[in-house]
C-alpha positions as CSV (number, residue, x, y, z in Angstrom):
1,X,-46.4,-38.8,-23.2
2,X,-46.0,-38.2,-19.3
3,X,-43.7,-35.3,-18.3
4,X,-40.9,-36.3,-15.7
5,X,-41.0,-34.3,-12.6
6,X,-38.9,-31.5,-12.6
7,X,-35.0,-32.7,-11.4
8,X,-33.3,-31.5,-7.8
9,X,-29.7,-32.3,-8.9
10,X,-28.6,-29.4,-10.0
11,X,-29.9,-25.9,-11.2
12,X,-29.4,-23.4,-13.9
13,X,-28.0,-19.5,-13.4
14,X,-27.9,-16.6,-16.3
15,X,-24.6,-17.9,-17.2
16,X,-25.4,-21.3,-17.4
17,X,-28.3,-20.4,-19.5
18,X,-26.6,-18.8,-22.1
19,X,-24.0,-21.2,-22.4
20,X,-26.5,-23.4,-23.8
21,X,-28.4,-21.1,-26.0
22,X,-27.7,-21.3,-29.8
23,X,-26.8,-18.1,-30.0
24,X,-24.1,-15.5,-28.8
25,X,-25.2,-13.1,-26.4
26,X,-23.0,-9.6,-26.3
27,X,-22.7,-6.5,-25.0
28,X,-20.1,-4.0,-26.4
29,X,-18.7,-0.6,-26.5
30,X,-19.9,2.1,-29.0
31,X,-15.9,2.1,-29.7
32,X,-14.3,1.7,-33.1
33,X,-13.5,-2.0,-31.9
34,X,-16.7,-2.6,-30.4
35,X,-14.6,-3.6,-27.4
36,X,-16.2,-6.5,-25.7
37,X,-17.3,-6.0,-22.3
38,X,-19.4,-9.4,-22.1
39,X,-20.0,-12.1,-24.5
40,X,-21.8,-15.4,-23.5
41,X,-19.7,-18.6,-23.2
42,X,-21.7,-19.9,-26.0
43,X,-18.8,-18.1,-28.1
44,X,-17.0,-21.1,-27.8
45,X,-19.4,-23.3,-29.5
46,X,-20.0,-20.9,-32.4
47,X,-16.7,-19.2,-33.6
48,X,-14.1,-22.0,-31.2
49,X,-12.8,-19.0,-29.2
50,X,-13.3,-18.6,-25.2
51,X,-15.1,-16.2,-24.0
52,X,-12.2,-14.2,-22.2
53,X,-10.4,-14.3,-25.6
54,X,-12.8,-11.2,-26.8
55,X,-13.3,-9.6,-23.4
56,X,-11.2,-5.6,-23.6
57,X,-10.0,-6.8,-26.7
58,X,-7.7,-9.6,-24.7
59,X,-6.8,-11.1,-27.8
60,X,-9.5,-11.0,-30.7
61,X,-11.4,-7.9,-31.3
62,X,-14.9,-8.7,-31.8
63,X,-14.6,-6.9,-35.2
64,X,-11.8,-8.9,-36.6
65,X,-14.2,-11.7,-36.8
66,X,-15.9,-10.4,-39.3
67,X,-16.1,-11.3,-43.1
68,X,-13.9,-8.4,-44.4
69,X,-16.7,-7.7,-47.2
70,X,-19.2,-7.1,-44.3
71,X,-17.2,-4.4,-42.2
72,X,-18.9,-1.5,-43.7
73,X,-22.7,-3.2,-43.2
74,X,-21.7,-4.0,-39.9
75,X,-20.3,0.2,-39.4
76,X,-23.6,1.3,-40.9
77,X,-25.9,-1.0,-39.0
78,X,-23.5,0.4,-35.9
79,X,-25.0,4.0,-37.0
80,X,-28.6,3.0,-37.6
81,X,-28.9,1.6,-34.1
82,X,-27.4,5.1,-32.8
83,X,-29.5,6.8,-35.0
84,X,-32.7,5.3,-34.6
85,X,-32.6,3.7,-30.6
86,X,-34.5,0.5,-31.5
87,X,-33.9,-3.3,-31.7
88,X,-32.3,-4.2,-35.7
89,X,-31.8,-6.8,-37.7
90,X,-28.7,-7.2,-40.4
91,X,-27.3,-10.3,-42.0
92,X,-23.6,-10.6,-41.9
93,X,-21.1,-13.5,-42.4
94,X,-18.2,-14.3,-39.5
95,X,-15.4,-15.8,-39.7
96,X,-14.6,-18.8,-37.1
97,X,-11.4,-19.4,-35.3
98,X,-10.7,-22.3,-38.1
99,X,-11.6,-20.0,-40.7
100,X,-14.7,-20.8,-42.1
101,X,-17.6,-18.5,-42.7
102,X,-21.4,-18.6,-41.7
103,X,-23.9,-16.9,-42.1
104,X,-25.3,-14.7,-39.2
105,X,-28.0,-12.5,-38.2
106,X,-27.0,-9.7,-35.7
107,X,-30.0,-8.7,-33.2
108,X,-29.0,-5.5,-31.8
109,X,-30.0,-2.3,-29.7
110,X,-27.9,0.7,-28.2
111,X,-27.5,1.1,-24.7
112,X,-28.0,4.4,-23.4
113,X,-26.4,5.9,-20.1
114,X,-29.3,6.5,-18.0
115,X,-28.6,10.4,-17.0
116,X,-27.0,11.8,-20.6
117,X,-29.3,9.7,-23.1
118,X,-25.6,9.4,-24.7
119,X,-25.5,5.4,-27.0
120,X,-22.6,3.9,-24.7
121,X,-22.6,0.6,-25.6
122,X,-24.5,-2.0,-28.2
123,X,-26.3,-4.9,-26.8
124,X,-27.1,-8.0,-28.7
125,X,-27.6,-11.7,-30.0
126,X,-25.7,-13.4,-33.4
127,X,-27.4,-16.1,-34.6
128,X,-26.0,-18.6,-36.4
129,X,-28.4,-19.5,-39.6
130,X,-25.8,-21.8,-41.8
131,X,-28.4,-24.5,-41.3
132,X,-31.3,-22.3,-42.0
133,X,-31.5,-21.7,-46.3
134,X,-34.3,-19.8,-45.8
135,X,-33.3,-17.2,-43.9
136,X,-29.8,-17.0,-46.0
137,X,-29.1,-14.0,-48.5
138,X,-27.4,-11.1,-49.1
139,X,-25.9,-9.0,-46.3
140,X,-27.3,-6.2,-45.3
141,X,-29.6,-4.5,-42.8
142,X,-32.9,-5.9,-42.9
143,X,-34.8,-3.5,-40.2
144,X,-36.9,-0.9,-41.6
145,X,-35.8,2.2,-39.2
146,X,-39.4,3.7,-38.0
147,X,-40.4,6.7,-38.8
148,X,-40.7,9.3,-36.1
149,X,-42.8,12.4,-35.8
C-alpha cells in the first residue's frame, strides 16, 4: 500500500500530542496530595475530568482518584521512587469521574532540583490496561529497585 504524502493543513505541538496519546501524562509535587502541577489533556478521555480540574488541587486532588484499597501502594511506590531515583512500575486501580474503576499501570520517576539533588516533584505516565487481561493482576509495585554499590 502507497503512503500519502505527508498533509500541510495543520500541525501538531507537545500539547496537541498528548492529547491524543492513550495515556495520562503528569507531573506532580512530592506533597502529601501530589498536587498537580501539569497533567495532559488526555485526562479528559481517561477519568471525564478537564485537565484544570486537577491543576493546585483546583478541585480534585490527584490522589482522591484513587481506589481507596490502593492509597498505601501508591504512598509506598511514592517512597521507592524517592528512595531509589529511577523510572517504576506499579499497578493500581482509579476511580473515574462516573465512578467506575480500571485498572492502571503508573510509570513514574522523581524529579530532582538541579542544585540540592532534593526529589521535588514525581513525573509520570498512567496507562489505562482495562482492555489488556494480560497485563491485569494484583496491585502492587512491579519494579525490582536496583541494587547499588
Amino acid at each position: 500500500m502507497a503512503r500519502k504524502p505527508p498533509r500541510t493543513d495543520f500541525s501538531f505541538n507537545a500539547e496537541s500530542l498528548l492529547a491524543e496519546m492513550p495515556t495520562v501524562s503528569y507531573i506532580c509535587e512530592n506533597d502529601e496530595f501530589y498536587t498537580m502541577r501539569y497533567i495532559s489533556s488526555s485526562i479528559l478521555l481517561t477519568l471525564g475530568y478537564q485537565a484544570d480540574e486537577f491543576i493546585d488541587n483546583a478541585k480534585v486532588f490527584a490522589a482522591s482518584v484513587a481506589h481507596p484499597e490502593d492509597l498505601e501502594t501508591i504512598d509506598a511506590f511514592a517512597e521507592s521512587l524517592l528512595s531509589t531515583r529511577q523510572t517504576m512500575t506499579a499497578r493500581v486501580r482509579l476511580v473515574r469521574r462516573d465512578g467506575t474503576v480500571f485498572p492502571c499501570l503508573l510509570v513514574s520517576r522523581a524529579i530532582c532540583h538541579p542544585k540540592t539533588g532534593e526529589a521535588v516533584a514525581f513525573s509520570g505516565t498512567v496507562v489505562d490496561i482495562s482492555g489488556e487481561p494480560g497485563l491485569q493482576g494484583p496491585t502492587g509495585i512491579l519494579t525490582k529497585p536496583k541494587q547499588t554499590g
